[in-house]
MIPATOR-578762 format. One line per 2 residues: their letters; for each residue x, y, z of C-alpha. Coordinates in nm, 2 decimals, decimal comma. Layout:
<sites>
a = X Y Z | ... .
</sites>
This chain:
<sites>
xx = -2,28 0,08 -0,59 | -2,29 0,08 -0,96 .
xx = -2,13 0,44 -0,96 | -1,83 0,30 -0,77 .
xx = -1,78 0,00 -1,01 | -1,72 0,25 -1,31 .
xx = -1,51 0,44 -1,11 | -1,31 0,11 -1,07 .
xx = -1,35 0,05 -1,42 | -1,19 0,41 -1,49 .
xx = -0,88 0,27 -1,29 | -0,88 -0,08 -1,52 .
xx = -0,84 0,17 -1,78 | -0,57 0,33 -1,62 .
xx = -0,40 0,01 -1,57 | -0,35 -0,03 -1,89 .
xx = -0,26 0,31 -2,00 | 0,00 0,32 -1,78 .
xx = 0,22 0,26 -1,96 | 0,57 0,19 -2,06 .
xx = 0,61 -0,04 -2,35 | 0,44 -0,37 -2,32 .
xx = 0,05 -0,42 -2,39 | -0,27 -0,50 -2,13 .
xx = -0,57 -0,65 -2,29 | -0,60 -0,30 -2,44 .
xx = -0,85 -0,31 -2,73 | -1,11 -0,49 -2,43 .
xx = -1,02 -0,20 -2,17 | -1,06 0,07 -2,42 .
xx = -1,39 -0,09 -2,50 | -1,54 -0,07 -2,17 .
xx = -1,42 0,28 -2,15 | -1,61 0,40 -2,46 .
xx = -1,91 0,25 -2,35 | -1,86 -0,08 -2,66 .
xx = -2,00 -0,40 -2,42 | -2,05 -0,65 -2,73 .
xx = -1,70 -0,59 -2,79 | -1,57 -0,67 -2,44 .
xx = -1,80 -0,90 -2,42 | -1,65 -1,08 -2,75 .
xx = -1,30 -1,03 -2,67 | -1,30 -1,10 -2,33 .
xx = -1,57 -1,38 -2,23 | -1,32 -1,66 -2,39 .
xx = -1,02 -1,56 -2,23 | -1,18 -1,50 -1,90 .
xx = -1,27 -1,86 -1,87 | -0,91 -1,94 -1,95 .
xx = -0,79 -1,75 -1,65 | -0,70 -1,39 -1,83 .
xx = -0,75 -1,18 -1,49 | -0,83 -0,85 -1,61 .
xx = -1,08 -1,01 -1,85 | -1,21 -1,17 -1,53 .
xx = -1,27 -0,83 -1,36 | -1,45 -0,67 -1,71 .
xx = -1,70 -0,94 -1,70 | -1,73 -0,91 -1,36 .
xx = -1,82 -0,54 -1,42 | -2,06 -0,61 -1,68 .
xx = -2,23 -0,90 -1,50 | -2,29 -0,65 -1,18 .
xx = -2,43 -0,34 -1,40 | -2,62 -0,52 -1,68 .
xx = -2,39 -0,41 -1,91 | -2,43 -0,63 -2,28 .
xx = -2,51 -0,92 -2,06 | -2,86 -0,94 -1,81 .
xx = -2,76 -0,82 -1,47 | -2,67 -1,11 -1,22 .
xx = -2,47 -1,02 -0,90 | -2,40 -1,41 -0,82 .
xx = -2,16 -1,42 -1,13 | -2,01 -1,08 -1,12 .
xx = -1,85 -1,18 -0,75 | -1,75 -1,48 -0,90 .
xx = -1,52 -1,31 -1,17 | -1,45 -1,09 -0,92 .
xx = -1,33 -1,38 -0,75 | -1,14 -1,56 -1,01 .
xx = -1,00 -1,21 -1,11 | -0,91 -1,12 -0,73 .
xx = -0,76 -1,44 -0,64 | -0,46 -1,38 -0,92 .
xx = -0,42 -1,05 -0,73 | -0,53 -0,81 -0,96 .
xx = -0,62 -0,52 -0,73 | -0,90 -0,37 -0,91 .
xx = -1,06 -0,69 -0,89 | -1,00 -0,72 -0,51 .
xx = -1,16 -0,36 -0,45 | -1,49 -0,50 -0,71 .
xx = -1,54 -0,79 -0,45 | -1,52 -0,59 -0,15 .
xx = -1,76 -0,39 -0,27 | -1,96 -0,72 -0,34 .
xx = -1,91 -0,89 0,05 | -2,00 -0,50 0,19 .
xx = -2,30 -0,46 0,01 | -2,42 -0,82 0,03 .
xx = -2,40 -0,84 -0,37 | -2,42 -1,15 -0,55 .
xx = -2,25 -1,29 -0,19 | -2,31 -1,28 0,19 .
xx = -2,30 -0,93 0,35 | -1,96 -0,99 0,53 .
xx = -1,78 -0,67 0,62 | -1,48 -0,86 0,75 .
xx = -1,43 -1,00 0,39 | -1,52 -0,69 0,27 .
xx = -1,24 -0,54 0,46 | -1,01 -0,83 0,37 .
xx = -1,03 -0,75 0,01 | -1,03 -0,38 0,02 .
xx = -0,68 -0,42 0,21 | -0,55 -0,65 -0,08 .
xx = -0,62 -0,39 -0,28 | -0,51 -0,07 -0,08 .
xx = -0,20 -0,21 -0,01 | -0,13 -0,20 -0,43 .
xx = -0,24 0,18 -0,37 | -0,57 0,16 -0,48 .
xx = -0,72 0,52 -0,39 | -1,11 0,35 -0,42 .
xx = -0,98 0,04 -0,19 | -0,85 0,32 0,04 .
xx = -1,15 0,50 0,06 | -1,37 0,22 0,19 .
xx = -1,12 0,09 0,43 | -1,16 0,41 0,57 .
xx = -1,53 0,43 0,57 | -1,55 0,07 0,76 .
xx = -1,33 0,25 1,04 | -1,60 0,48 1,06 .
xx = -1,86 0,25 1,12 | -1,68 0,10 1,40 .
xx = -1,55 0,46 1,54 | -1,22 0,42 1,47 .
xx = -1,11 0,74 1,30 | -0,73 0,68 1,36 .
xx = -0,73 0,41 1,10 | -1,00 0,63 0,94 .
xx = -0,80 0,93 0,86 | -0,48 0,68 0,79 .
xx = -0,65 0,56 0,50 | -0,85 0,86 0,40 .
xx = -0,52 1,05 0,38 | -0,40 0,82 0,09 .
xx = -0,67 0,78 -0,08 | -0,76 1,20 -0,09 .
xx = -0,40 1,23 -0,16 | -0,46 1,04 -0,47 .
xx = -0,77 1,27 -0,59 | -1,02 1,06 -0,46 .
xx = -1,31 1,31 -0,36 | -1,51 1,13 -0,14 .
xx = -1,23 1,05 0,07 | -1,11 1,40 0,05 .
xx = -1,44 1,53 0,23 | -1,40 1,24 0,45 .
xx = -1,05 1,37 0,56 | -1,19 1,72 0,56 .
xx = -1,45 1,57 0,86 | -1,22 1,44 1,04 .
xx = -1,05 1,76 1,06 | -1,34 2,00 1,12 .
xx = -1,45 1,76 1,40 | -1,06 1,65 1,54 .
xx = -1,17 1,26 1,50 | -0,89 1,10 1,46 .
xx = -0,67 1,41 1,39 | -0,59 1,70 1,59 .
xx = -0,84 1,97 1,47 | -0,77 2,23 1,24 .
xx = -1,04 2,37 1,05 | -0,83 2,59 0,77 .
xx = -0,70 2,21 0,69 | -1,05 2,11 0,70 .
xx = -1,15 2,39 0,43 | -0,88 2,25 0,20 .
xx = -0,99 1,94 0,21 | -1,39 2,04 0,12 .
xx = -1,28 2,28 -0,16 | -1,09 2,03 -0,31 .
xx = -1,39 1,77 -0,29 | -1,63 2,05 -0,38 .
xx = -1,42 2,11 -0,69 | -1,49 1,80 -0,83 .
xx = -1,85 1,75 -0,75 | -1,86 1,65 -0,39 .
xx = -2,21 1,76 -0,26 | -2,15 1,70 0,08 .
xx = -1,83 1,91 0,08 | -2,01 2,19 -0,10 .
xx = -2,24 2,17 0,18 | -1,97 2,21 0,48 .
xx = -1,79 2,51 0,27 | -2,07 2,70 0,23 .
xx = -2,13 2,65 0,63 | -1,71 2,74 0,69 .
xx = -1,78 3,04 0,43 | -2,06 3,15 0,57 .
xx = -1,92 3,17 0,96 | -1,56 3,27 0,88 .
xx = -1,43 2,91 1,01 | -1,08 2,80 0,86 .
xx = -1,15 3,12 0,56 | -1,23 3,44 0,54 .
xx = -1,62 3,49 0,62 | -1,79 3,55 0,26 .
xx = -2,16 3,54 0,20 | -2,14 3,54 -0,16 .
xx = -1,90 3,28 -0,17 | -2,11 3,06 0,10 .
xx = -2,41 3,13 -0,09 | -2,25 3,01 -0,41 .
xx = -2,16 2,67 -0,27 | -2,49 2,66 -0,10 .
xx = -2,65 2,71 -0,45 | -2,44 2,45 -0,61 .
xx = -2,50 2,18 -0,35 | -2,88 2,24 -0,39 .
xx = -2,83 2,12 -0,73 | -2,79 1,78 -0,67 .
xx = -3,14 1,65 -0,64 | -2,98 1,40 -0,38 .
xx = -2,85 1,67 -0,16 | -2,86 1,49 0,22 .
xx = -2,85 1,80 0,38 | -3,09 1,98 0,11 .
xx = -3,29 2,15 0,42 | -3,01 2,24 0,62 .
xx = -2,85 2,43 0,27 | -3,19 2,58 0,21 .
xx = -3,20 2,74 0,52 | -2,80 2,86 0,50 .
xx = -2,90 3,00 0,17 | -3,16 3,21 0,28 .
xx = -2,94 3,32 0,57 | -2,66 3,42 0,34 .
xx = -2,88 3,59 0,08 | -3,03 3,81 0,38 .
xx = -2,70 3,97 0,40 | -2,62 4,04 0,03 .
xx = -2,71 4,27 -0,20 | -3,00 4,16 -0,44 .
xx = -2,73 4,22 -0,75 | -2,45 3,99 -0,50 .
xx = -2,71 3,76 -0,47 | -2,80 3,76 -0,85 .
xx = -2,44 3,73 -0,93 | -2,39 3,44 -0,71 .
xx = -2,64 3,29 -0,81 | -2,57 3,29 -1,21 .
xx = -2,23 3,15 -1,14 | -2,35 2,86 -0,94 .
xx = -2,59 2,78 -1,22 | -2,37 2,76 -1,50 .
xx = -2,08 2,61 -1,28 | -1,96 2,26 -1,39 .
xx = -1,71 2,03 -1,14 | -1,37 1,99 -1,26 .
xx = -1,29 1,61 -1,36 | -1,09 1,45 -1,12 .
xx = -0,78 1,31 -1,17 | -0,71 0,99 -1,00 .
xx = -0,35 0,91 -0,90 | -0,01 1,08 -0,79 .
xx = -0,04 1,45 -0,85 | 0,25 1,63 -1,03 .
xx = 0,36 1,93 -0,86 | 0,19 2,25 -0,89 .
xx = 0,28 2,49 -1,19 | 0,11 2,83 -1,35 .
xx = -0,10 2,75 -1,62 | 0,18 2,83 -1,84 .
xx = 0,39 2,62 -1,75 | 0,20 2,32 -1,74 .
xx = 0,11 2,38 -2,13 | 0,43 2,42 -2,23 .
xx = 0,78 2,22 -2,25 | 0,79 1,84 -2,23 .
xx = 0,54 1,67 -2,03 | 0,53 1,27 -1,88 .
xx = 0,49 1,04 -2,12 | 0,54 0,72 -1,98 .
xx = 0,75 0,51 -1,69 | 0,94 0,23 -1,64 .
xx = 1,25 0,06 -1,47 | 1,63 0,12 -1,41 .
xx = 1,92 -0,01 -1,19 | 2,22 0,06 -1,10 .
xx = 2,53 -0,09 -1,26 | 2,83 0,13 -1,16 .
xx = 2,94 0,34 -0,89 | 2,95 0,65 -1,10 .
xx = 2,60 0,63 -1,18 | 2,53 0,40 -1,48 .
xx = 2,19 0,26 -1,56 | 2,08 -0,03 -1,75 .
xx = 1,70 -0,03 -1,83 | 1,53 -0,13 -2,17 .
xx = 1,55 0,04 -2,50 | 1,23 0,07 -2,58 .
xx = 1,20 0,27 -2,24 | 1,40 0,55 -2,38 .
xx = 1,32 0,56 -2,70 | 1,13 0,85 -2,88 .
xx = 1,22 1,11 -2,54 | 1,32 1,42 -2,54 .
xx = 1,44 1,38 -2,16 | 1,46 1,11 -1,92 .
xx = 1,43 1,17 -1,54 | 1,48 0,96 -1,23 .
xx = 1,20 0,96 -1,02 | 1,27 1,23 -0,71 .
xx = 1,03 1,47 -0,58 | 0,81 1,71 -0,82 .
xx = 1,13 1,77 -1,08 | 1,32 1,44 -1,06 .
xx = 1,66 1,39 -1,17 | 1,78 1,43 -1,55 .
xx = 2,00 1,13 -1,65 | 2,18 1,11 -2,00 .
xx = 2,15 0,85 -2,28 | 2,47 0,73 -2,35 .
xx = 2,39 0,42 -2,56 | 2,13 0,22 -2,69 .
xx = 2,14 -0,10 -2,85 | 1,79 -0,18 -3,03 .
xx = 1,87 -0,56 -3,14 | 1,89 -0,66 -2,79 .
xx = 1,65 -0,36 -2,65 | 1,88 -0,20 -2,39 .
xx = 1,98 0,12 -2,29 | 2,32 0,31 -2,09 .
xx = 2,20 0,57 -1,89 | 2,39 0,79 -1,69 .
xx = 2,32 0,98 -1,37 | 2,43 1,31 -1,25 .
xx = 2,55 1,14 -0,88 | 2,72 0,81 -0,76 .
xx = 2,52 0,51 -0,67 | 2,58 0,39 -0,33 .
xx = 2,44 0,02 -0,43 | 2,51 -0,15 -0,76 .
xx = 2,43 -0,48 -0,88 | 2,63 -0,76 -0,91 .
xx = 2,61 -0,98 -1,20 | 2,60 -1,38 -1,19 .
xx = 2,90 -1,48 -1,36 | 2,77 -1,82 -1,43 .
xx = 2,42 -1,93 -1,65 | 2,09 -1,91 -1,48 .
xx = 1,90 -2,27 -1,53 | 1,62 -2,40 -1,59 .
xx = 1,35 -2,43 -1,31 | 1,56 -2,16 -1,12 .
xx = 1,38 -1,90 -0,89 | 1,37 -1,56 -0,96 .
xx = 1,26 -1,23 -0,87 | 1,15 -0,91 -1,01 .
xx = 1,17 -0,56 -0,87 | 1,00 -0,26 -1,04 .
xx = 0,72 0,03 -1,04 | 0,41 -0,13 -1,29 .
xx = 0,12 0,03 -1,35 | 0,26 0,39 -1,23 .
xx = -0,03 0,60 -1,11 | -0,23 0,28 -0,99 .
xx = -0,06 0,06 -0,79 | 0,17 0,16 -0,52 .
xx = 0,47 0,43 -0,54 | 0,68 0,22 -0,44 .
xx = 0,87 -0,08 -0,57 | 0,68 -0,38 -0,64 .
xx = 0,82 -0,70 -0,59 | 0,73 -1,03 -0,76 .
xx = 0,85 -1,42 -0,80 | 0,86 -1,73 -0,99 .
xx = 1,09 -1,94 -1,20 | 1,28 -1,97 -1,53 .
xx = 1,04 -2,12 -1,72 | 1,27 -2,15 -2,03 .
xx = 1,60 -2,02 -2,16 | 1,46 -1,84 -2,46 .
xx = 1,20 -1,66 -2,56 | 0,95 -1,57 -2,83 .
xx = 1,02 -1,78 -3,13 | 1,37 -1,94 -2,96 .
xx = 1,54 -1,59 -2,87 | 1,84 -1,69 -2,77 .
xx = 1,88 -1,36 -2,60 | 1,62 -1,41 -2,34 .
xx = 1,45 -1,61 -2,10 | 1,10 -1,69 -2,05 .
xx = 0,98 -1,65 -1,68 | 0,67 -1,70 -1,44 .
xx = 0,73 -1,39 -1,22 | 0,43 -1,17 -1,31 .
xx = 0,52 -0,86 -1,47 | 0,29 -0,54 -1,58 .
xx = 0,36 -0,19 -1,80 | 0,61 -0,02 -1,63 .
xx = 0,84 -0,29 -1,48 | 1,03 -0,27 -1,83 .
xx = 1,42 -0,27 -1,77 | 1,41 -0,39 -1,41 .
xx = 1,66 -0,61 -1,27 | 1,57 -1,01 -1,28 .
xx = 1,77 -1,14 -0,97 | 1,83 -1,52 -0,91 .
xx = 1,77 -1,69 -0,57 | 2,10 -1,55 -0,45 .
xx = 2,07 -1,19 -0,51 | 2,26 -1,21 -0,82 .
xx = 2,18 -1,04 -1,19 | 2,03 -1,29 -1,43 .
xx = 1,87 -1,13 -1,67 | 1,69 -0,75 -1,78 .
xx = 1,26 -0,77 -1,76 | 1,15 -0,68 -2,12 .
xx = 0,78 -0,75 -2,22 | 0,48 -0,95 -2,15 .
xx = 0,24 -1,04 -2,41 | -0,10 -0,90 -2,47 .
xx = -0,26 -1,22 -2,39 | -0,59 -1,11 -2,50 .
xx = -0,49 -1,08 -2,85 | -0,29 -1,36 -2,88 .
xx = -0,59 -1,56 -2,71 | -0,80 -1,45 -3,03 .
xx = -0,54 -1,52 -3,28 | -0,49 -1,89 -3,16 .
xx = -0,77 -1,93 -2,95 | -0,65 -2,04 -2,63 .
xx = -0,54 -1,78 -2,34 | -0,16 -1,83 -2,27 .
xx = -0,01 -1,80 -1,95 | 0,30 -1,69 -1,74 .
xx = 0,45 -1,55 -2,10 | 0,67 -1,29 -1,97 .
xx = 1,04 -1,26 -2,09 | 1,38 -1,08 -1,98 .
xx = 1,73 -1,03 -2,15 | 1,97 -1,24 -2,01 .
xx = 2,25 -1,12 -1,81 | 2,52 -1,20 -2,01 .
xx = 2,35 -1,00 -2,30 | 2,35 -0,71 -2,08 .
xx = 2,70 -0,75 -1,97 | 2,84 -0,75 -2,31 .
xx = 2,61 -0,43 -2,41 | 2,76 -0,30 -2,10 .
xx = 3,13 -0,35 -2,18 | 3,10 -0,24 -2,56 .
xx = 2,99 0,11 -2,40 | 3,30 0,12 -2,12 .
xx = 3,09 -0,01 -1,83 | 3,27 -0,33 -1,64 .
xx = 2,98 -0,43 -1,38 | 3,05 -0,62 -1,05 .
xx = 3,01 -1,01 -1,12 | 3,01 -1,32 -0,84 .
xx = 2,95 -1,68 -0,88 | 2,60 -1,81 -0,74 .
xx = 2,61 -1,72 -0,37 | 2,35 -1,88 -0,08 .
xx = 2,00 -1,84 -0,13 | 1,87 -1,57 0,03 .
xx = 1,48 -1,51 0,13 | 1,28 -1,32 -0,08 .
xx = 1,28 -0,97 0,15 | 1,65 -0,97 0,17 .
xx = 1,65 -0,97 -0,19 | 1,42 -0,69 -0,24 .
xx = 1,54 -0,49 0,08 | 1,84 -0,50 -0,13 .
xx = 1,69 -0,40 -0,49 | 1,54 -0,11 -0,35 .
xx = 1,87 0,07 -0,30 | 1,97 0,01 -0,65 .
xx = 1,64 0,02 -0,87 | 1,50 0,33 -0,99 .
xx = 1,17 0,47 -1,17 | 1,24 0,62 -1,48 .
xx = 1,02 0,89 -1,65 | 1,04 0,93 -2,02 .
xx = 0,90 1,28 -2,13 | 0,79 1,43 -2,42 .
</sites>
């Protein structure tokens, strides 16, 4: 399974690239992606055992492929563990990899399937995948083709060949073999063997395509490549079949091209929408995400300075285009930003007219780790851990609610549904942990509300306020964020 770990290791990568203005453990994750071990090893061994999760899921990586460190399964599930446990999703999919496979930990496919959920439901395309394997196993391809949907949606190609099955053979969907062909050239595309294999069959008998020999005979050559190949006979035998009816020069042809043939790379996460070639290389592309929410009825935005800054457009999240919104102010001291939108809001915030205090619950909406975790927005808790932040910012507050890239400028409510504060940053608590030598935790920080308000009013903007209302439970504050809070795209 060591293939599958990298590929998860690809996603920790992603993770924190994703960004939108605050810092992972970067230097570590670059690290493992270029293949340096001595320097994740260095970086992130101390501030693992001080309860850093994503350092927790690098040495879990190394620790299960031998990587700087001699290979030991036993410890690798147990960062996987510690990693998982703090809900870091890429962690989760790494240990139910470890209870499916019986690595370093009991073969237990129930706990196997456990953990791949934790992880599936943050949108992990890998996590997706296996859940829909384990259907397989025990023949149920509705859930099957549920989760093999998502995940081949994402890019994923093995789950893409999967789906492609299902729909060749009606399992769990209703059969429709041009659907099926999709599926397999999009796997085949991107290296899938076994999808190269079941092309070359649909080429070859006119199923879901148009019948061409040359092009089944091409696939059939490239899937013979593989040295692997699990259906290496059967494609022998297509091959000859196919080259029977060709030309010696079609045959020649075909065969040149699937020699020198290379799979595209596959690109892991929401696809953008489809464009010519030209398009796509020129005007401004994505550059990064983060967070905004509504503040007025005529479509005013609050989200984070630093968000904005250094775009040449900004766009709400909608479909393959999204929606242009307008700077209209920005204040840099306190790190805000006045957006405007081109439509009314039908839900706005409504301030707390009164001072959040200490010890107070709190709750974050936003869309972190764009391209990774879930489309959707993410909700998380805690409290105010203190009312200001890094070096006595009276501007801020410091707060336990976990936040990642891309929740910058989401709303901070109170336990009442009411605005008390802006989410600004995290710290990159790997290099702080080598700079003083001790991993700090829960350091995450937000602007506090009345900051925003008076940023607000200086620009023309009088927002909704209301004294400290009764508690409310943590869905009805987040069935209520979700009308109001927005993904913003910054592009470039």
């Amino acid at each position: 399974m060591a293939t599958y770990r990298v590929a998860a290791a690809a996603a920790v990568a992603m993770m924190a690239c994703a960004t939108s203005g605050v810092a992972a453990p970067s230097e570590a994750v670059e690290a493992f992606h270029n293949g340096d071990y001595a320097t994740v090893l260095r970086d992130c061994e101390a501030p693992a055992k001080a309860g850093d999760s994503v350092c927790q899921d690098l040495m879990g990586l190394l620790y299960a492929d031998g990587h700087g460190v001699k290979a030991d399964q036993a410890i690798a599930a147990h960062w996987f563990q510690l990693s998982a446990e703090q809900g870091n999703p890429i962690a989760a999919y790494n240990l139910g990899i470890a209870y499916e496979h019986g690595e370093g930990v009991p073969k237990d496919l129930a706990t196997a399937e456990s953990w791949y959920a934790k992880s599936a439901a943050s949108g992990v395309p890998y996590a997706q995948w296996r859940l829909g394997a384990l259907a397989i196993l025990r023949s149920d391809w509705k859930a099957a083709v549920k989760w093999m949907r998502q995940a081949a949606a994402q890019g994923l190609p093995p789950a893409q060949f999967a789906l492609g099955l299902a729909y060749e053979s009606g399992k769990g969907a209703r059969r429709n073999v041009k659907t099926a062909a999709k599926w397999y050239l999009a796997a085949a595309d991107h290296g899938d063997t076994g999808a190269q294999s079941r092309l070359a069959g649909l080429y070859e008998h006119g199923l879901g395509v148009d019948q061409d020999y040359k092009e089944s005979y091409f696939w059939y050559a490239v899937a013979l490549r593989d040295p692997k190949d699990p259906a290496a006979k059967q494609d022998n035998d297509g091959l000859k079949r196919v080259a029977a009816k060709l030309s010696a020069a079609d045959v020649a042809d075909a065969a040149k091209i699937a020699q020198g043939w290379k799979p595209e790379e596959a690109v892991i996460g929401p696809k953008p929408s489809r464009h010519s070639a030209s398009a796509r290389t020129k005007g401004p592309r994505l550059f990064a995400t983060g967070t905004g929410f509504y503040v007025a009825r005529d479509g005013a935005l609050i989200t984070n300075n630093h968000v904005v800054a250094r775009c040449s457009q900004m766009r709400i999240s909608d479909g393959a285009q999204g929606i242009p919104v307008k700077v209209v102010a920005v204040d840099p001291g306190r790190d805000l930003a006045l957006l405007r939108a081109p439509r009314p809001a039908d839900t706005i915030a409504v301030f707390r007219s009164d001072k959040i205090g200490l010890g107070e619950n709190v709750v974050v909406v936003g869309f972190p780790l764009s391209g990774l975790l879930s489309s959707s927005p993410i909700v998380t808790s805690g409290i105010v851990s203190a009312l200001a932040g890094m070096r006595d910012n009276a501007r801020e507050l410091q707060i336990s609610a976990p936040i990642q890239p891309g929740n910058s400028g989401g709303p901070l409510f109170d336990s009442t549904g009411r605005i008390a504060g802006v989410v600004v940053a995290t710290l990159d608590t790997v290099r702080l942990a080598r700079a003083i030598g001790v991993v700090p935790e829960n350091l995450n920080f937000a602007i506090k509300a009345g900051e925003a308000q008076q940023f607000l009013a200086a620009n023309g903007v009088v927002v909704a306020t209301a004294d400290r209302g009764q508690d409310l439970s943590t869905a009805a504050i987040a069935e209520r964020a979700t009308k109001m809070t927005v993904r913003l795209e910054c592009w470039k």
